[in-house]
N, C-alpha and C positions, 0 to 999 in steps of 0.2 A: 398537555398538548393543546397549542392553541390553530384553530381552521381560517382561512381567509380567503375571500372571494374568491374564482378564479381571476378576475381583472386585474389581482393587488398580487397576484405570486410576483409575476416582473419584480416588482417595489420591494416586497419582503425579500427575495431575494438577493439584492444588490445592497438592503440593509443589513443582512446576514452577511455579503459578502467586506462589507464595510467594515464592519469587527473586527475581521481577521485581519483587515488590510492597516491595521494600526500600530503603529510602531511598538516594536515588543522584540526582546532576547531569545533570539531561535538557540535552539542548541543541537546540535546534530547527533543522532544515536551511536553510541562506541559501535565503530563498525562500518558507519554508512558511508562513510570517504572513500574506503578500500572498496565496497563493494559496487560504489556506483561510476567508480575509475578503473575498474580491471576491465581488462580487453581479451580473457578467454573465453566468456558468453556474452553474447546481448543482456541486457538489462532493462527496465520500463519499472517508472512508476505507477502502482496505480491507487488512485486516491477520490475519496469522497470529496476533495474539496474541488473550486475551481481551478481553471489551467492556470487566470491569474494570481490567485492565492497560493497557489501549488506552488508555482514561479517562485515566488515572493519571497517562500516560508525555504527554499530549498535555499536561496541563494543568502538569504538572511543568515542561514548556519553554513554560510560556507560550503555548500555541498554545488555538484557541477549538476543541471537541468537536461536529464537524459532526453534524447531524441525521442523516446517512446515514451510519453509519458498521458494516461489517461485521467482526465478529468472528468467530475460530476457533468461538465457541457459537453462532455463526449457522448453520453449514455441518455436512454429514453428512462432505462430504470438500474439503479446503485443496487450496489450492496443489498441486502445478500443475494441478489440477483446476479448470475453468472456472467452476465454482458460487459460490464468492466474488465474482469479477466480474461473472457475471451477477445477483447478490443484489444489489448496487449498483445496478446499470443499472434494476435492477426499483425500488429506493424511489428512482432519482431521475427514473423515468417515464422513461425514452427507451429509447432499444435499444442494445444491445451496440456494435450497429456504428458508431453515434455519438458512442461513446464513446474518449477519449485516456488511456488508462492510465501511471500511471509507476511503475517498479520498481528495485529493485537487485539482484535475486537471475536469476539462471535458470526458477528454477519460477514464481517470479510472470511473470515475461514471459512463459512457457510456460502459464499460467494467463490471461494476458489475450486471448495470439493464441485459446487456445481456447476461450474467449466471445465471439471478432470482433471485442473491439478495438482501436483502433489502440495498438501498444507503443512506449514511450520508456523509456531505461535511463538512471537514475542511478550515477556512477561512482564512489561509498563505498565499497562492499562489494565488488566481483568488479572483475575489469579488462575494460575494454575488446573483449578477443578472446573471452570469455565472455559477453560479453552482446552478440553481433553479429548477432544477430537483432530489434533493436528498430531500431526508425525514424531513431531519431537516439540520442548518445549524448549525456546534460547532467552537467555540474558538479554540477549544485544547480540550484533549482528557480528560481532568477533569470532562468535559461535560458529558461520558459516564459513566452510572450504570450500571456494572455487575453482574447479580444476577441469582439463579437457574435456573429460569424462564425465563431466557431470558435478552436481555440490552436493558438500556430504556438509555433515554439522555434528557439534556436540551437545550435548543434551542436556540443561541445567540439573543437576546433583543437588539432591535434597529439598525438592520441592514440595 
């Protein structure tokens, strides 16, 4: 971990944000078209990275840039800090509690339990015995049903 002045975050920041903004092959997670085009719940990104990076990376894999979508320049403090997820819950009008969150990391599932809502783990990034504090674990986002009522999911088998 490297520290830098406070005067220099601006500059390190926009060099971190620089990386990402580099031409590169998004690829969209099995699932995330359906689930960010259904129109029987609201829906919100919410993501460590910037609104412009977020932008970027969503529309690079072909996916559509929800209306609700929270970025790192939204929040004072990320992951695993609850503020993220409750910044969502806020522009899609409901509450925390009614909300289905899904993650791959630790700190976002630890970021969702502590805005109150319900956590689901995606199994990309961290393994299974890492992320055993969400509700169920999914493949990919094929996993989730969205329906009136609420989303229900399947639960990868044989983890």
């Amino acid at each position: 971990m490297r520290f830098v002045p406070a005067e220099d975050v601006p500059f390190e920041a926009a060099w971190v944000d620089s990386l990402s903004l580099r031409p590169t092959d998004e690829v969209a997670l099995p699932g995330a078209h359906a689930v960010l085009t259904q129109r029987v719940l609201p829906v919100a990104v919410v993501t460590s990275a910037t609104h412009a990076v977020a932008r970027l990376r969503l529309t690079r894999a072909g996916l559509p840039v929800p209306a609700a979508l929270v970025g790192a320049d939204d929040v004072v403090r990320g992951k695993p800090d609850p503020l993220p997820y409750l910044r969502a819950a806020q522009l899609l009008q409901v509450a925390a509690s009614d909300c289905v969150a899904v993650e791959d990391t630790p700190a976002g599932l630890a970021s969702i339990r502590a805005a109150g809502a319900k956590p689901l783990a995606l199994l990309t990034t961290y393994r299974a015995d890492e992320l055993s504090d969400a509700l169920a674990l999914l493949a990919d986002l094929r996993s989730l049903r969205v329906l009136p009522a609420g989303v229900g999911w399947d639960n990868v088998e044989d983890f």
